[in-house]
KEVEX-788988 format. One record per residue: residue number from 0; residue in three letters; x, y, z of N, C-alpha, C, O in turn. Coordinates in Angstrom, 1 decimal. Layout:
! residues N
> NUM,ALA,X,Y,Z,X,Y,Z,X,Y,Z,X,Y,Z
...
END
This chain:
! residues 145
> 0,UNK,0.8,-1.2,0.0,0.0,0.0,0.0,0.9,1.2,0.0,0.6,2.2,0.7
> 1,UNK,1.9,1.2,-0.8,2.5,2.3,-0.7,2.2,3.5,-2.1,2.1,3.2,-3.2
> 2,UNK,2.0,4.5,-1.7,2.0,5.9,-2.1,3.2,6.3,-3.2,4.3,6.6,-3.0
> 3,UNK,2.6,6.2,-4.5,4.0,6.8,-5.5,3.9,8.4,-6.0,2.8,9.0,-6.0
> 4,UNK,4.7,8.9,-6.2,4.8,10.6,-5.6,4.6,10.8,-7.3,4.0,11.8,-7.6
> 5,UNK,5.1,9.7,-8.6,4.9,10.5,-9.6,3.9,9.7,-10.7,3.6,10.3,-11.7
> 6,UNK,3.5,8.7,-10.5,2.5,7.8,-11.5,1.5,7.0,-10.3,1.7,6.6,-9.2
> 7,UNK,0.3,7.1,-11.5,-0.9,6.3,-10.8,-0.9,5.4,-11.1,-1.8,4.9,-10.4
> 8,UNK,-0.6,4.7,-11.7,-0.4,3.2,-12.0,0.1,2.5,-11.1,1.3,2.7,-10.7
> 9,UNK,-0.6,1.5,-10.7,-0.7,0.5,-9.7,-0.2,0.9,-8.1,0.5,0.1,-7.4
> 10,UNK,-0.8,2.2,-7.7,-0.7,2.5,-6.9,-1.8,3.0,-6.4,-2.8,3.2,-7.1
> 11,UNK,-1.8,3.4,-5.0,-3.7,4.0,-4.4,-3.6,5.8,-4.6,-2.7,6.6,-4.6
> 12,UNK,-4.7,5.8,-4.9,-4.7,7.3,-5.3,-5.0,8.5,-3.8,-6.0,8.6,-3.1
> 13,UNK,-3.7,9.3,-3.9,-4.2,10.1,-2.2,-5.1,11.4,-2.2,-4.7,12.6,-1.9
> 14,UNK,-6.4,11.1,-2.6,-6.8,12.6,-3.2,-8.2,12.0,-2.4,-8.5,10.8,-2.3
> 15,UNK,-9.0,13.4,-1.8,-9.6,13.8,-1.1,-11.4,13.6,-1.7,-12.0,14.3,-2.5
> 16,UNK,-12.0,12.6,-1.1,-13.1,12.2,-2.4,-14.2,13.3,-1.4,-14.4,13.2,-0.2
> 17,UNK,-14.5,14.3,-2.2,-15.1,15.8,-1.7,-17.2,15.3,-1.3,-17.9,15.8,-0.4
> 18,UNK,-17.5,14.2,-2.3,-19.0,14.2,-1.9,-18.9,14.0,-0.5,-19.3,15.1,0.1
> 19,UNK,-18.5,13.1,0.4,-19.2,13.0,1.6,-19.0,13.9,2.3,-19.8,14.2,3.2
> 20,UNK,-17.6,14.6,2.0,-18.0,16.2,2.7,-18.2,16.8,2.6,-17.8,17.7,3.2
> 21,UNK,-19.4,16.9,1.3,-20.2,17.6,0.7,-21.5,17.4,1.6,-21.9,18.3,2.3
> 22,UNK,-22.0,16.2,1.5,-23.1,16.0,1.9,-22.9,16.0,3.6,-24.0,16.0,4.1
> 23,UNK,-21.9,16.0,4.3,-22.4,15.9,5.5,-22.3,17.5,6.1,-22.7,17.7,7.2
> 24,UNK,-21.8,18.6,5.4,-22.0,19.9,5.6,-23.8,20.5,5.3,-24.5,21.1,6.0
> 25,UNK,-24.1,19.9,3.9,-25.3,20.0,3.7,-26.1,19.7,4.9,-27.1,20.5,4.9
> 26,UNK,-26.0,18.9,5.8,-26.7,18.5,6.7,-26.9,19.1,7.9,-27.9,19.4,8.4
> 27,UNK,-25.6,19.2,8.2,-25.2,20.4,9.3,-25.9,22.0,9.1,-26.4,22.7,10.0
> 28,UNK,-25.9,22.4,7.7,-26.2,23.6,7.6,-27.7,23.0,7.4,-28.3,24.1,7.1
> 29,UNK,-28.7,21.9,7.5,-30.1,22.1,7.5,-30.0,22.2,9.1,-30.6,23.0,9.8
> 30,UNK,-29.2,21.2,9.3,-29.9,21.1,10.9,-29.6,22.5,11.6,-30.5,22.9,12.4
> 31,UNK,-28.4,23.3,11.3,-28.7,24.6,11.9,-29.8,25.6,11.5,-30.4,26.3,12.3
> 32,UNK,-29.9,25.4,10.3,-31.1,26.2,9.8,-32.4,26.1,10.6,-33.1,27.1,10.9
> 33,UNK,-32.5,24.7,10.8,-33.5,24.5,11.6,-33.6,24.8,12.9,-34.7,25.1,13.2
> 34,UNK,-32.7,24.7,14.0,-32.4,24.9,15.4,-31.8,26.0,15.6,-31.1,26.0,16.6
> 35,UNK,-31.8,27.4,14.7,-31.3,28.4,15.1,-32.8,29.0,15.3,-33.2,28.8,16.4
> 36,UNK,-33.5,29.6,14.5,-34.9,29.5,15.3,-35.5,29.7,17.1,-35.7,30.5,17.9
> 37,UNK,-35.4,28.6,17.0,-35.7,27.8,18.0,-34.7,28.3,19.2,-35.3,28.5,20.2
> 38,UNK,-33.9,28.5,19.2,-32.9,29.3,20.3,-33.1,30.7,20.4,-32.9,31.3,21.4
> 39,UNK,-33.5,31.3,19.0,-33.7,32.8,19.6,-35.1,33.1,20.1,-35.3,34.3,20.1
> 40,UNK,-36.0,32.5,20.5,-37.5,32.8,20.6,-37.0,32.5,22.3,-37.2,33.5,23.1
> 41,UNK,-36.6,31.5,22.8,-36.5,32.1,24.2,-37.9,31.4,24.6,-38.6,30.8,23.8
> 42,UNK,-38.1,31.6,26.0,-39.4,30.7,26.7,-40.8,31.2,25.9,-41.1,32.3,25.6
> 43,UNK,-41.4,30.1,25.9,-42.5,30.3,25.5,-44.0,31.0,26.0,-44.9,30.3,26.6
> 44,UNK,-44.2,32.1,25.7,-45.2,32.5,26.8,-46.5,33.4,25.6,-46.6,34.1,24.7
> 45,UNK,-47.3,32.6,26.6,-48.7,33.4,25.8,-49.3,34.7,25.7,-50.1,35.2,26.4
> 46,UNK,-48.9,35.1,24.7,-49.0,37.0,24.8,-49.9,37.7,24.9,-50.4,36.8,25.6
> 47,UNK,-50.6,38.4,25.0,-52.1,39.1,25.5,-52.1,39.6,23.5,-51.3,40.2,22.7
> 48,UNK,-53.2,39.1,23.4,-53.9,39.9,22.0,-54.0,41.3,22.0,-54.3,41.7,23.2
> 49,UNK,-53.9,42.5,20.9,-54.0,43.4,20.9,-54.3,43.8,19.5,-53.7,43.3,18.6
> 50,UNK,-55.6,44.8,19.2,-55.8,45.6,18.0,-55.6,46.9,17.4,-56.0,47.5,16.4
> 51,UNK,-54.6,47.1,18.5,-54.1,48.8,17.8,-52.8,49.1,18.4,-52.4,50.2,18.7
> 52,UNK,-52.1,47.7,18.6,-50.4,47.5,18.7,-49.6,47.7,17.3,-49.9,47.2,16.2
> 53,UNK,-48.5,48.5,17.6,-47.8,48.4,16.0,-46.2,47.7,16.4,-45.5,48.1,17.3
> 54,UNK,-46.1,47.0,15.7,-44.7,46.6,15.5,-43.6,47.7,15.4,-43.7,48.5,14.5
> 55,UNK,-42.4,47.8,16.4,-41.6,47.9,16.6,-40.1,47.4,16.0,-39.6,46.3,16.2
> 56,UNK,-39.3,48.3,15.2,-38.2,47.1,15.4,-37.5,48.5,15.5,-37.4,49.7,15.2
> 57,UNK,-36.8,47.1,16.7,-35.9,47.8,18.0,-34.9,46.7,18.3,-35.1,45.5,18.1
> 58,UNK,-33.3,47.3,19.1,-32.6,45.9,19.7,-32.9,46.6,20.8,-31.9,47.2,21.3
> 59,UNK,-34.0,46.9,21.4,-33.9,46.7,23.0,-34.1,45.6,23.4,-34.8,44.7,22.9
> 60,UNK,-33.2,45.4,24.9,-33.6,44.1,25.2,-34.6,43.3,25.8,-35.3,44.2,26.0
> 61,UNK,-35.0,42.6,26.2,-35.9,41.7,25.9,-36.0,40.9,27.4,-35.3,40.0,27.7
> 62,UNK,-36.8,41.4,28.2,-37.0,40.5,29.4,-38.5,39.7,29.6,-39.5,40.4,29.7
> 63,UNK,-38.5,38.6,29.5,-40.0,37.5,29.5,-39.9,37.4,30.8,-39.0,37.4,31.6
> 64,UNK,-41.3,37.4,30.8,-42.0,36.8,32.3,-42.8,36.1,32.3,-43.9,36.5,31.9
> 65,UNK,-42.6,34.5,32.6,-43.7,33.2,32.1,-44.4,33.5,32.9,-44.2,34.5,33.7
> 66,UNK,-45.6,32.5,32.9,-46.7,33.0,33.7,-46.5,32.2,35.3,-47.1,32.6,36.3
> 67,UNK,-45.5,31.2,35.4,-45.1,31.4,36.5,-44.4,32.1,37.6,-44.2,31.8,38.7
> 68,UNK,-44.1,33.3,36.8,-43.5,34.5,37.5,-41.3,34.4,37.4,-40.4,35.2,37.7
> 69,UNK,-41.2,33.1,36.7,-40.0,33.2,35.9,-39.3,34.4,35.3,-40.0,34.7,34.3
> 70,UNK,-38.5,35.2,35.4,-38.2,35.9,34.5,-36.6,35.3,33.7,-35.7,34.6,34.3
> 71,UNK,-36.7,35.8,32.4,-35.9,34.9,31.5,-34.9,36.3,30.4,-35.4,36.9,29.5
> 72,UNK,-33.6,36.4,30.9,-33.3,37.7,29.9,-31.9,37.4,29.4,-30.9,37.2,30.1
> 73,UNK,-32.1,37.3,27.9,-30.9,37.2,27.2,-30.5,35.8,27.3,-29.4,35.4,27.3
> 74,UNK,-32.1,34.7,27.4,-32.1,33.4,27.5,-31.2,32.7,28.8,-30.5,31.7,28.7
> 75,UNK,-31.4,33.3,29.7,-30.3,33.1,31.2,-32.3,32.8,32.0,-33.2,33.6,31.7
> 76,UNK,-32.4,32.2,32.6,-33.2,32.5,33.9,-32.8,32.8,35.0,-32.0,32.0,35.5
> 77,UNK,-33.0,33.8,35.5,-32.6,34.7,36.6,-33.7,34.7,37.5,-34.9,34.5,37.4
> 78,UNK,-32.8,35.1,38.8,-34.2,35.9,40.0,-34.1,37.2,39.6,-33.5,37.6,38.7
> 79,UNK,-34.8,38.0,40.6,-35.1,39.6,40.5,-33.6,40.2,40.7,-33.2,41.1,39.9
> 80,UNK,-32.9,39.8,41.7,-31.7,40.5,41.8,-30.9,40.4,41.0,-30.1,41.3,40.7
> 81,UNK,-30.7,39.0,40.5,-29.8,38.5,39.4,-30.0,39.7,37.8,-29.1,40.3,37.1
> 82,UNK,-31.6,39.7,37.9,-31.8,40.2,36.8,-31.7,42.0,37.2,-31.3,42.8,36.4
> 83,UNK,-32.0,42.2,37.8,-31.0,43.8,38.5,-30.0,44.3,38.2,-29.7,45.4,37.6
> 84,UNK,-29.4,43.3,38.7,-27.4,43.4,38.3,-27.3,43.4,36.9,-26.6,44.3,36.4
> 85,UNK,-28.0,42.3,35.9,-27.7,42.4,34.4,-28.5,44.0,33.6,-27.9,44.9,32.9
> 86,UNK,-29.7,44.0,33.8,-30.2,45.5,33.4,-29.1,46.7,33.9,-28.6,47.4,33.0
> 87,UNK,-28.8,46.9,35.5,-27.8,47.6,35.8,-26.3,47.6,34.8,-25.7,48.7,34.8
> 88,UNK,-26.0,46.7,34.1,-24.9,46.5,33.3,-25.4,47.3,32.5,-25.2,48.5,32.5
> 89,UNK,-26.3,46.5,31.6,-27.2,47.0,30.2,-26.5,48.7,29.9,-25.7,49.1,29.1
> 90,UNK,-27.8,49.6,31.4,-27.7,50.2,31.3,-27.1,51.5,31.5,-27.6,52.7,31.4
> 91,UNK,-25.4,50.9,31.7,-24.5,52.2,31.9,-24.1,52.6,30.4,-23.9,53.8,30.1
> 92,UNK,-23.9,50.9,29.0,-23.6,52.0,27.7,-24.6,52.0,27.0,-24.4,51.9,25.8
> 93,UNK,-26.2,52.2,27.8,-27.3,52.7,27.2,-27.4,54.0,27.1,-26.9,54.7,27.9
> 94,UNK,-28.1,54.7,25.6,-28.5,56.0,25.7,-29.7,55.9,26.5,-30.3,54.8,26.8
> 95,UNK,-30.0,57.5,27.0,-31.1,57.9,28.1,-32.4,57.3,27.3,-33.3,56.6,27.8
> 96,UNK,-32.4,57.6,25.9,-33.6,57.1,25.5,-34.0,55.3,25.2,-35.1,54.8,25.1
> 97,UNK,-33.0,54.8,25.2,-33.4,53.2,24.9,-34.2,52.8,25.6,-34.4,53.7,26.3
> 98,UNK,-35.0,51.7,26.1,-36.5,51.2,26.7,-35.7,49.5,26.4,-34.7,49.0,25.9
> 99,UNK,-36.7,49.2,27.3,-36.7,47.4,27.5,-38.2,47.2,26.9,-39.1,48.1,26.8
> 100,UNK,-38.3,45.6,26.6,-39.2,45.3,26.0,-39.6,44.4,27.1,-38.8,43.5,27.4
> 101,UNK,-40.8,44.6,27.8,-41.3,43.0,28.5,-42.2,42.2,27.8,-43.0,42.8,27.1
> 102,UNK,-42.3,41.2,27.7,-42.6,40.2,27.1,-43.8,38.9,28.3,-43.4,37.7,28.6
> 103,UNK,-44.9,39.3,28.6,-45.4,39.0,29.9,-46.4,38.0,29.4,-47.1,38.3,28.4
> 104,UNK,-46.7,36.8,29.9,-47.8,35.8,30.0,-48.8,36.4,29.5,-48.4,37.5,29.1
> 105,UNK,-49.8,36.3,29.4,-51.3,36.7,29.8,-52.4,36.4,30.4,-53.5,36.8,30.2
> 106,UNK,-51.7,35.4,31.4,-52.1,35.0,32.2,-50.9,35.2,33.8,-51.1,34.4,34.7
> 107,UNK,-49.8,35.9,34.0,-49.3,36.5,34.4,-50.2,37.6,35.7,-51.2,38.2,35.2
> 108,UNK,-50.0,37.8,36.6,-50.7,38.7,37.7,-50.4,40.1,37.3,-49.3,40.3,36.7
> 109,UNK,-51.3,41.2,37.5,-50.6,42.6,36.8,-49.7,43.0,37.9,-48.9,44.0,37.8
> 110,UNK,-49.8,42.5,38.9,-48.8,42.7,40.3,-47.2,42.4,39.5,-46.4,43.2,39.1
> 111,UNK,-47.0,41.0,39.3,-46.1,40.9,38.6,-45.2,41.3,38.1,-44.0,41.3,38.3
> 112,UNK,-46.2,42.1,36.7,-45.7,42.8,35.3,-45.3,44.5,36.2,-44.2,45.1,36.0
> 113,UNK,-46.2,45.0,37.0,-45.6,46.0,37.4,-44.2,45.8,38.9,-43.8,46.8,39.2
> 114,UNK,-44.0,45.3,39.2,-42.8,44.5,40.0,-41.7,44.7,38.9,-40.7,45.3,39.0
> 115,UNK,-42.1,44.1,37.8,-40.8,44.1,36.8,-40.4,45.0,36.0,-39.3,45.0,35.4
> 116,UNK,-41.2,45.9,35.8,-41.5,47.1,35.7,-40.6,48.2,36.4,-40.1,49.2,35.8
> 117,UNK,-40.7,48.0,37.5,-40.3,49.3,38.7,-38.9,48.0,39.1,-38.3,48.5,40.1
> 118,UNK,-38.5,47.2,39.0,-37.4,47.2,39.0,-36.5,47.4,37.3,-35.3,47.8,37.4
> 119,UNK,-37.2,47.2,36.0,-36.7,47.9,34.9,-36.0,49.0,35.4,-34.8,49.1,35.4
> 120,UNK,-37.0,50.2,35.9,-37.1,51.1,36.2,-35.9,51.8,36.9,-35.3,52.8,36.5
> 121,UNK,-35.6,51.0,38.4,-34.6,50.8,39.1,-33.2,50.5,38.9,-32.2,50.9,39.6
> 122,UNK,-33.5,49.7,37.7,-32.2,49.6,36.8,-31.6,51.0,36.3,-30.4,51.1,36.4
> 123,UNK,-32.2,51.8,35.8,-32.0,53.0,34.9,-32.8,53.2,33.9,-33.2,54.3,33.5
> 124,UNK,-33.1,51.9,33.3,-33.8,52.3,32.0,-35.7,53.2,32.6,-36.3,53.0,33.7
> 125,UNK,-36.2,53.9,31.6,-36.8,55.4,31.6,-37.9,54.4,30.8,-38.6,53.9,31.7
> 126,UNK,-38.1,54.2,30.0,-38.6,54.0,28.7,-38.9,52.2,28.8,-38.0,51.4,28.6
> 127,UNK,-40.5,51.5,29.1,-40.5,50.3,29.3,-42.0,50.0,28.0,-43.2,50.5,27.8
> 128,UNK,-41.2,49.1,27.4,-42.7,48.7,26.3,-43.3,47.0,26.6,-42.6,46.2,27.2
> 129,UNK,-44.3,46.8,26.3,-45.2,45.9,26.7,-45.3,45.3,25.8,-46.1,45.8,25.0
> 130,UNK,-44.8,43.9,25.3,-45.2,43.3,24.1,-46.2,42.3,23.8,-46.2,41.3,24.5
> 131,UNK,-47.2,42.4,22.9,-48.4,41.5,22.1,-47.9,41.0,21.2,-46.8,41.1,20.7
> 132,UNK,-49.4,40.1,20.8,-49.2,39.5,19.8,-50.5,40.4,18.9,-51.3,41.0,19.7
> 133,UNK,-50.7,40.4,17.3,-51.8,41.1,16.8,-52.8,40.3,16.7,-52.7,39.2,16.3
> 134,UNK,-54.1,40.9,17.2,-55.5,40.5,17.4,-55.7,39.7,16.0,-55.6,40.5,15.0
> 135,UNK,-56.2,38.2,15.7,-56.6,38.1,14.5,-58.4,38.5,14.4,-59.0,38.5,13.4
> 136,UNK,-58.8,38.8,15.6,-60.2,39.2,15.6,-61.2,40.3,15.0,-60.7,41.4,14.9
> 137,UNK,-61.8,40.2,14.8,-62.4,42.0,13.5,-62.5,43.1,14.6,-63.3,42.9,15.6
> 138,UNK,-62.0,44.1,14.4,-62.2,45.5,15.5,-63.3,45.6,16.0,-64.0,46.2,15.2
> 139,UNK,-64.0,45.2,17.2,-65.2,45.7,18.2,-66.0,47.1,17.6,-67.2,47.2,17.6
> 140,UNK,-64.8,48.1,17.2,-65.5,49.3,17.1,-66.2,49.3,15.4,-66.7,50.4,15.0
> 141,UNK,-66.3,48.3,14.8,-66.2,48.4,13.2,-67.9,48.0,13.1,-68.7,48.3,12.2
> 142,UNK,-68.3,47.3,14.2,-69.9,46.9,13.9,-70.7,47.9,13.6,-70.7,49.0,14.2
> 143,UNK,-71.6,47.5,12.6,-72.4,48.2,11.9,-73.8,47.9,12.3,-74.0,46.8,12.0
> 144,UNK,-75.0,48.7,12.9,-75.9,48.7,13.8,-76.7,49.0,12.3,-77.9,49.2,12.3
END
């Protein structure tokens, strides 16, 4: 089995057969495709419907509160203090105007949502927004009598 440096003849050829590492990249790049997703959405929580919410796009960041009173930021679960100290980071190379996004159950206690709120608050940040999901329901006010 020896290797000849200048003819192929009757010798094994040392060259690199590219499909299977073709195909096993292919694979890797579905399965990331698929599970990157899925990592950035963060815990799952059921959003309160709304009909006169507008989409935002913003990188503020992003604190969930499941409806067990979990809070979850930057995909870390944290307690209140933990989550203190990180907002407190956030917001020393925050501008005055940046805001946090809460992201709250809706079935969540409104005690809760304001708790997390007034420690937002506490942190530095000024500016707190409330995130839904869009009503697929027809506007209340649109009925015609």
């Amino acid at each position: 089995m020896a290797f000849s440096a200048g003819s192929r003849r009757g010798g094994q050829v040392a060259d690199i057969n590219m499909v299977p590492l073709i195909d096993v990249m292919l694979v890797l790049l579905i399965i990331f495709m698929v599970a990157a997703p899925m990592l950035t959405t963060g815990m799952d929580v059921s959003l309160p419907e709304t009909r006169t919410g507008n989409n935002l796009e913003t990188q503020a960041p992003v604190v969930t509160l499941a409806g067990d009173g979990k809070y979850q930021f930057e995909g870390a679960f944290l307690t209140a203090p933990q989550l203190l100290a990180e907002l407190k980071k956030r917001a020393v190379g925050a501008s005055k105007t940046q805001g946090v996004i809460v992201r709250g159950d809706r079935y969540v206690s409104y005690g809760k949502v304001m708790e997390l709120m007034d420690l937002i608050r506490e942190a530095g940040f000024s500016n707190v927004g409330l995130s839904s999901q869009q009503s697929v329901s027809p506007s209340r006010s649109s009925n015609s009598d």
